[in-house]
C-alpha positions as CSV (number, residue, x, y, z in Angstrom):
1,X,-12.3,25.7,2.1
2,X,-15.3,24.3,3.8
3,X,-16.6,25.5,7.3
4,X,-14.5,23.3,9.8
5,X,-15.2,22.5,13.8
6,X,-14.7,25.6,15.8
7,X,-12.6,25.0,19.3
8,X,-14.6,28.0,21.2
9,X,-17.8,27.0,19.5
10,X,-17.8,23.2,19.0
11,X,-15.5,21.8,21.6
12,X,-16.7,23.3,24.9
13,X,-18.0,20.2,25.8
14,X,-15.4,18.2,24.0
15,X,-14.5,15.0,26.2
16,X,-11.6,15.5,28.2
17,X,-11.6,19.3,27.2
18,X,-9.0,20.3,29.8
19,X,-6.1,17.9,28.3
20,X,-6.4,19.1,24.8
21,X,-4.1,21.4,23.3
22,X,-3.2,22.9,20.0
23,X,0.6,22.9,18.7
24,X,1.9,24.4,15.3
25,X,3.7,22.0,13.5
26,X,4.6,21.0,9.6
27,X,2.4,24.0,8.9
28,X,-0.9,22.6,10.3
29,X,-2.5,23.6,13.2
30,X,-2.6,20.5,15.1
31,X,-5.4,19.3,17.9
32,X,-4.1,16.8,20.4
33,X,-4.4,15.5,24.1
34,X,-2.0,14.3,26.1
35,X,-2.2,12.0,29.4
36,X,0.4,11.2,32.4
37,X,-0.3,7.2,33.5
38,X,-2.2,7.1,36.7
39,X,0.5,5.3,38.6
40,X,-0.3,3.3,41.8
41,X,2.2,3.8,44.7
42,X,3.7,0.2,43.2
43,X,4.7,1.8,39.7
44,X,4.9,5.4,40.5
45,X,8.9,5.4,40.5
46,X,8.5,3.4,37.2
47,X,8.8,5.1,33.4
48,X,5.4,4.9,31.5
49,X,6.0,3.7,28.3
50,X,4.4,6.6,25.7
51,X,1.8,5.0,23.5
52,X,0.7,7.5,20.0
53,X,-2.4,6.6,19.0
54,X,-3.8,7.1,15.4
55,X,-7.4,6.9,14.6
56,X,-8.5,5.7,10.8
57,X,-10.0,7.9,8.0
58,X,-13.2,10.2,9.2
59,X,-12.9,9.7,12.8
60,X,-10.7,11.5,15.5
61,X,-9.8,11.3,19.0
62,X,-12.5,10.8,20.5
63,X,-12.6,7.0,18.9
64,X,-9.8,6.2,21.9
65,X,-11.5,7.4,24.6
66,X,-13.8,4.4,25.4
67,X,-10.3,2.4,26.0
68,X,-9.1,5.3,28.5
69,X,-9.5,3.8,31.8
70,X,-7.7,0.7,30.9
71,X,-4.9,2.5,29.0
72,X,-4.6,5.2,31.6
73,X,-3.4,3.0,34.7
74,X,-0.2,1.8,32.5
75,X,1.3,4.1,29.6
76,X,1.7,7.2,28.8
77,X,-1.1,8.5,26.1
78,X,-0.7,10.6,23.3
79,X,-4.0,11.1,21.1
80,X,-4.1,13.4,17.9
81,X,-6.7,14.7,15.3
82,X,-5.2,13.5,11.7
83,X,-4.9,16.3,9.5
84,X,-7.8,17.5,8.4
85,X,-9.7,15.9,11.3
86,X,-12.3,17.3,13.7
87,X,-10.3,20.1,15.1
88,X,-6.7,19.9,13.6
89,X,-6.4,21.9,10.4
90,X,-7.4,21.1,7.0
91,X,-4.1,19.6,5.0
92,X,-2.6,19.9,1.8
93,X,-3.0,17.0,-1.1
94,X,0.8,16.2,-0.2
95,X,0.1,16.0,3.6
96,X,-3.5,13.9,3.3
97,X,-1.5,11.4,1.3
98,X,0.3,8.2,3.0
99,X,3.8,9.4,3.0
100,X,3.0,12.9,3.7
101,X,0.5,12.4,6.4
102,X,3.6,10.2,8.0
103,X,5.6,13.2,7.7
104,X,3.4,15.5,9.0
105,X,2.9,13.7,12.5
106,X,6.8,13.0,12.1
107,X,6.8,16.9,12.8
108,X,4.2,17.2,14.8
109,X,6.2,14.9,17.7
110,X,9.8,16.7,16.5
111,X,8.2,20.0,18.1
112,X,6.7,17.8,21.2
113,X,10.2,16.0,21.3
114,X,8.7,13.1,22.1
115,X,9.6,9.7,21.1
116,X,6.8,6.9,21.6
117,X,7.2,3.5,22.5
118,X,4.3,2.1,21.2
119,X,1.8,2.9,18.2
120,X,-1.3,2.1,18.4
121,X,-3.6,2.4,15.3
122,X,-7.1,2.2,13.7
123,X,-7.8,0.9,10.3
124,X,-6.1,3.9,8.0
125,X,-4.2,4.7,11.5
126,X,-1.8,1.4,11.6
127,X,-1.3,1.8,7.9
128,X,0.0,5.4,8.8
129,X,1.9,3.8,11.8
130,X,3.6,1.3,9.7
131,X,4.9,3.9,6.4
132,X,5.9,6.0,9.3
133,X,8.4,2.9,10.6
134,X,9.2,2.2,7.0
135,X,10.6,5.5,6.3
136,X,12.3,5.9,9.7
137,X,10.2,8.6,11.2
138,X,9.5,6.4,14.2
139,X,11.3,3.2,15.9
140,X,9.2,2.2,18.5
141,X,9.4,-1.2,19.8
142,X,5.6,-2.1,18.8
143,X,2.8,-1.4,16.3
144,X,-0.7,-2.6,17.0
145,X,-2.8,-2.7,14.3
146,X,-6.7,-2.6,15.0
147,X,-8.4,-3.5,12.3
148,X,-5.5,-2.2,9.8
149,X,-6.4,-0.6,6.5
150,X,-3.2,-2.2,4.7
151,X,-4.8,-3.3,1.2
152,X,-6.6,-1.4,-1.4
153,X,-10.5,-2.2,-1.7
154,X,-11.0,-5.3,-3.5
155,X,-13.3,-5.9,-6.8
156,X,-15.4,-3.1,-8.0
157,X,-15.3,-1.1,-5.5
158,X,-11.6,-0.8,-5.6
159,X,-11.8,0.1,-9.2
160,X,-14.5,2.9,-8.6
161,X,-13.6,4.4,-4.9
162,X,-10.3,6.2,-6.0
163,X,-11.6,8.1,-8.8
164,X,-14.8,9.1,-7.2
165,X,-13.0,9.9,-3.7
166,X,-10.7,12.2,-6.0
167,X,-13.8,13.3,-7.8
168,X,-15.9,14.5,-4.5
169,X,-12.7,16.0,-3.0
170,X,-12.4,18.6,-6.5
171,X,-16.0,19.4,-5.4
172,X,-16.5,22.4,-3.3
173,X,-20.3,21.8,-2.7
174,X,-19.6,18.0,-2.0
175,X,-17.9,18.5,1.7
176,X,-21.4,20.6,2.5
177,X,-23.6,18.2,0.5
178,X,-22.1,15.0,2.6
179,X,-22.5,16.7,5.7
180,X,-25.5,17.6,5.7
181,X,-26.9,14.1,4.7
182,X,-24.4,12.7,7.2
183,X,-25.8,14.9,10.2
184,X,-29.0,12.9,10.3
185,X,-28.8,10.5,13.0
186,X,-30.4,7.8,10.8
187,X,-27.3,8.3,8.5
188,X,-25.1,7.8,11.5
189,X,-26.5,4.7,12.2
190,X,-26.1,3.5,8.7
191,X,-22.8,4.6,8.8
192,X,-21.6,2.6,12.1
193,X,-24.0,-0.4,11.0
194,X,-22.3,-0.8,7.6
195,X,-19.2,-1.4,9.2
196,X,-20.3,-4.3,11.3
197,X,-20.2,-2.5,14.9
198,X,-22.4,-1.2,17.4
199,X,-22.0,1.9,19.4
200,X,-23.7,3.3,22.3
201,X,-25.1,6.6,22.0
202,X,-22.5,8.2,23.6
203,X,-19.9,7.2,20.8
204,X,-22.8,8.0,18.3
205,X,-23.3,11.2,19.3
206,X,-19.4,12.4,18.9
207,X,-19.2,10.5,15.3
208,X,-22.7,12.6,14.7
209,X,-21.2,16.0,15.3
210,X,-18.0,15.4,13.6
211,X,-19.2,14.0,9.9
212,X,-21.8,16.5,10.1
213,X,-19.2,19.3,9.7
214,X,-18.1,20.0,6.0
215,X,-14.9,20.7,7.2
216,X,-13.9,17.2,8.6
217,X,-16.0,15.7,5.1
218,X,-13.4,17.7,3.2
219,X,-10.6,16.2,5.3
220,X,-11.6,13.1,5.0
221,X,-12.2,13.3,1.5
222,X,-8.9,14.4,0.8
223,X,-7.4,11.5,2.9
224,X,-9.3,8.7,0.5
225,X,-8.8,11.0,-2.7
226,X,-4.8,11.4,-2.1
227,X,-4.8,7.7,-0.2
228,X,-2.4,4.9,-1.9
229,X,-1.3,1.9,0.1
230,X,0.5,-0.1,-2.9
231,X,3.9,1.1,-2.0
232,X,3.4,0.5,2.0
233,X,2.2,-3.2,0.5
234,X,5.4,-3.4,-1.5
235,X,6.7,-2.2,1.9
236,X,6.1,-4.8,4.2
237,X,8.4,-7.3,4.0
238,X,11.1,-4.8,5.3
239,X,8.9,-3.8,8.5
240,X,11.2,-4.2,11.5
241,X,9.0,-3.5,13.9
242,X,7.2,-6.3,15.8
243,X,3.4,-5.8,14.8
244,X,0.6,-6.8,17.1
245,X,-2.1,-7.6,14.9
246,X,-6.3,-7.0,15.9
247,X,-8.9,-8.3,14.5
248,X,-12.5,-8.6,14.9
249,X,-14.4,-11.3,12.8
250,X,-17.4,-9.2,12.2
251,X,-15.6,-6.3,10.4
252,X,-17.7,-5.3,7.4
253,X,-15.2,-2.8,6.6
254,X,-12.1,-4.5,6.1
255,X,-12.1,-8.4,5.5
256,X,-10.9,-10.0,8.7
257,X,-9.1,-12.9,5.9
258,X,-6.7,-9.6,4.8
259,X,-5.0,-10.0,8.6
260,X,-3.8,-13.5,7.4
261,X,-2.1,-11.9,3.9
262,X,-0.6,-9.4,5.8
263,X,0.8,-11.3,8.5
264,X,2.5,-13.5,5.8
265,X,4.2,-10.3,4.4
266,X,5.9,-9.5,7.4
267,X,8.9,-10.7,8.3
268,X,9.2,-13.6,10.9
269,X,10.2,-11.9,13.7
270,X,9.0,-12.8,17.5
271,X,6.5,-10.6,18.8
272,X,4.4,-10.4,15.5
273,X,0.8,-12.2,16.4
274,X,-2.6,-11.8,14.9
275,X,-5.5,-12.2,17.3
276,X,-8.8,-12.7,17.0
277,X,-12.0,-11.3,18.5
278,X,-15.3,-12.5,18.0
279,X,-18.7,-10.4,18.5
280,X,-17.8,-7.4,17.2
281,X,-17.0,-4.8,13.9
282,X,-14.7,-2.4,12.4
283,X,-14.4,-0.3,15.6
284,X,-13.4,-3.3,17.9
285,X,-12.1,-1.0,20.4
286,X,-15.0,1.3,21.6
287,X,-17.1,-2.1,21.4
288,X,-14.7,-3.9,23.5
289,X,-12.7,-1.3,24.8
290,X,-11.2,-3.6,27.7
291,X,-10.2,-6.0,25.7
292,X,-8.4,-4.1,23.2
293,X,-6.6,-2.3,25.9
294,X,-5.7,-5.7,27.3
295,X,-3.7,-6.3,24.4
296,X,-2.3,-2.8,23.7
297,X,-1.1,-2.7,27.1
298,X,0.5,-6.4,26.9
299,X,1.8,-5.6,23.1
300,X,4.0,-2.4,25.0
301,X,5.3,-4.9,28.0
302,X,3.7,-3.7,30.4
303,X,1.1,-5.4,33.6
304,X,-1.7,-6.9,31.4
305,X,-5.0,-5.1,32.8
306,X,-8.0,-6.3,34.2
307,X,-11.3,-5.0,33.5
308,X,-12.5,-2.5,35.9
């Protein structure tokens, strides 16, 4: 098993270091943060709706925190690293797949008892969101997708990916090998370039030290290796759950014209839009972190917010 982020050593200067914890769950040490809504003496007596939010393949956390002080004022916030992600332990093949990863969080909020209201998820995160829905882990009353990761690559690269992702995770030099190429900050930028956005060097600098651990690599690797989105395709049509659909024209990643084919998969049902935003890529929402909040926070029902 590859080297993997160390909390003592690696997180000390973590973002938000003091609302992180680390819970035991479905066998997997799990990393997550939790916030209470910052109430204004007009909504304090009110219940905050709890909003999970799932970051896409290779990321973690951190990716939501740019969208923080617009989510904050309005729902409750629960933020977790997937398995095998920055600090939550390294899963099994079973557990990095779709259905397993969906019942890994499943146990991961049995042991916080918690039951959120909304999901909120990136690319590989809303397809996560929706299986879990699907195979009644979760009924929340909405699922945002930003970005959502729902189809398998198209053309050749949807012929080659699988097998080489399953190739590179049977490695045990690749996880060290990609890392290491990864930690160069030219690499970075590729990496956030090919996808269409740009960050500031803030968000740079957290995507820099987590691909630059062979530990996440492996995790990620294992995600795409053990990754299979056919059956959640197959799915759809049964999805009960309105979905708020996000989409930013200038994602390089996933085609912004696969929103439209999904969209037509699920059922029609009120509450299930597909918006567009123009001027950014594949990570929308630490690009334009007010306005996807804008819309996460209108998508749960609550006081659309204003940017600060």
């Amino acid at each position: 098993m590859a080297l993997r982020l160390d909390w003592k050593r690696d997180g000390r200067d973590w973002p938000h270091h003091e609302a992180s914890q680390f819970v035991e769950a479905g066998g997997l040490r799990w990393h997550l943060q939790r916030f209470a809504r910052e109430a204004s003496p007009a909504t304090a007596a009110e219940v905050a709706p709890l909003a999970l939010l799932l970051h896409g393949t290779g990321a973690s956390m951190h990716s939501w925190y740019p969208m923080l002080p617009w989510l904050r004022p309005h729902l409750d916030l629960l933020l977790v690293d997937l398995p095998g992600h920055a600090f939550t332990g390294m899963a099994s093949a079973w557990q990095a797949s779709l259905p397993g990863m969906a019942l890994a969080v499943k146990s991961l909020l049995d042991v916080l008892a918690v039951q959120p209201a909304i999901l909120i998820g990136h690319s590989a995160g809303a397809a996560l969101g929706a299986r879990m829905c699907l195979d009644g882990h979760l009924a929340p009353q909405r699922l945002v997708s930003i970005n959502g990761a729902f189809m398998p690559l198209g053309g050749l690269a949807g012929v080659l990916f699988p097998p080489a992702a399953k190739l590179m995770a049977s490695l045990p030099f690749a996880p060290g090998f990609v890392a290491r190429r990864a930690a160069d900050p030219r690499a970075i930028a590729r990496l956030v370039g090919d996808t269409g956005s740009v960050l500031d060097p803030a968000g740079m600098a957290l995507y820099g030290r987590i691909v630059g651990n062979p530990g996440h690599i492996e995790g990620a690797l294992a995600m795409m290796a053990n990754w299979d989105v056919q059956p959640l395709l197959r799915d759809l049509p049964r999805l009960q759950t309105p979905v708020s659909l996000i989409v930013a024209d200038n994602d390089r990643a996933v085609p912004p014209a696969q929103a439209q084919r999904v969209l037509d998969m699920l059922p029609s049902q009120p509450g299930t839009t597909l918006t567009h935003l123009s001027g950014a890529g594949h990570i929308v929402h630490e690009e334009q972190p007010a306005a996807v909040a804008a819309l996460c926070v209108s998508a749960a029902g609550a006081t659309r917010v204003s940017a600060r």
